[in-house]
C-alpha positions as CSV (number, residue, x, y, z in Angstrom):
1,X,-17.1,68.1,-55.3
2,X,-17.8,65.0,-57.8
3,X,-20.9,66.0,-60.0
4,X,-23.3,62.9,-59.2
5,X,-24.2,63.0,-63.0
6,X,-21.3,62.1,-64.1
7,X,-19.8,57.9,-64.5
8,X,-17.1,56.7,-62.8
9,X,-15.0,54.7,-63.6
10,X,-12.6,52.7,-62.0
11,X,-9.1,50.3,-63.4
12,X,-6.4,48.7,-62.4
13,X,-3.1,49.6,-63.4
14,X,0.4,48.4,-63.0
15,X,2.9,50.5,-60.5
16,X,5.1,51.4,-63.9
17,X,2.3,52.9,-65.4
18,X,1.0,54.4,-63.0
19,X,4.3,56.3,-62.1
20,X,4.8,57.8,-65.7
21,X,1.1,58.6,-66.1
22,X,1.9,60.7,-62.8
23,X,4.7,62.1,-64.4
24,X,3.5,62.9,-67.4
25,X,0.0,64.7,-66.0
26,X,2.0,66.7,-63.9
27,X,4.5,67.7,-66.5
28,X,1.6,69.2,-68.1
29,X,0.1,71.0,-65.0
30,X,-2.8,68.5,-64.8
31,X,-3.9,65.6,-62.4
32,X,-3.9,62.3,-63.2
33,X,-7.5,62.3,-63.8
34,X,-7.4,65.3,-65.8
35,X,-4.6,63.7,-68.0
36,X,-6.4,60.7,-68.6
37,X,-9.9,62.8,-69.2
38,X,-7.9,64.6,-72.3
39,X,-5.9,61.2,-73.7
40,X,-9.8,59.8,-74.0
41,X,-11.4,62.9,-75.3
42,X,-8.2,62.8,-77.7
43,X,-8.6,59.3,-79.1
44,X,-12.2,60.1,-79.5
45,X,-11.7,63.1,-81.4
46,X,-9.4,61.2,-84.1
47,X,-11.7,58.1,-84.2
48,X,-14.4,60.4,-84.9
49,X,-12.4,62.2,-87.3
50,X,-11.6,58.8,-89.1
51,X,-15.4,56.7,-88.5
52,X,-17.7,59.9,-88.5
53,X,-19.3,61.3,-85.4
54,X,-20.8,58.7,-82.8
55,X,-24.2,59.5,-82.0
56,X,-25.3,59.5,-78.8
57,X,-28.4,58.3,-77.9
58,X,-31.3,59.8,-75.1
59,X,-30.5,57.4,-72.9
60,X,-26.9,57.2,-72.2
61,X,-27.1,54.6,-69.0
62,X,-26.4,51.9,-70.8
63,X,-22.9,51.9,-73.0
């Protein structure tokens, strides 16, 4: 069941891509979703690595 808190967020994206992003999550045992959940928390973690840690503030509503 979705958790209500949580965004969503929704793209388009081209039948090629879409294929080997397929691929590649189930490769790894993981959904599609789940794939593209660690490739962001991925690029996060080395942005944060390189910029420092972003802070996030009370409200988070609002990007």
């Amino acid at each position: 069941m979705r958790n209500k808190k949580n965004k969503h967020l929704g793209i388009e994206i081209d039948p090629a891509l879409h294929y080997k992003l397929h691929y590649i999550s189930k490769y790894y045992g993981r959904s599609a979703n789940g794939e593209i959940l660690y490739l962001i928390r991925q690029e996060i973690k080395a942005f944060e690595k390189m910029e420092g840690e972003i802070e996030i503030p009370a409200s988070t509503d609002t990007p």
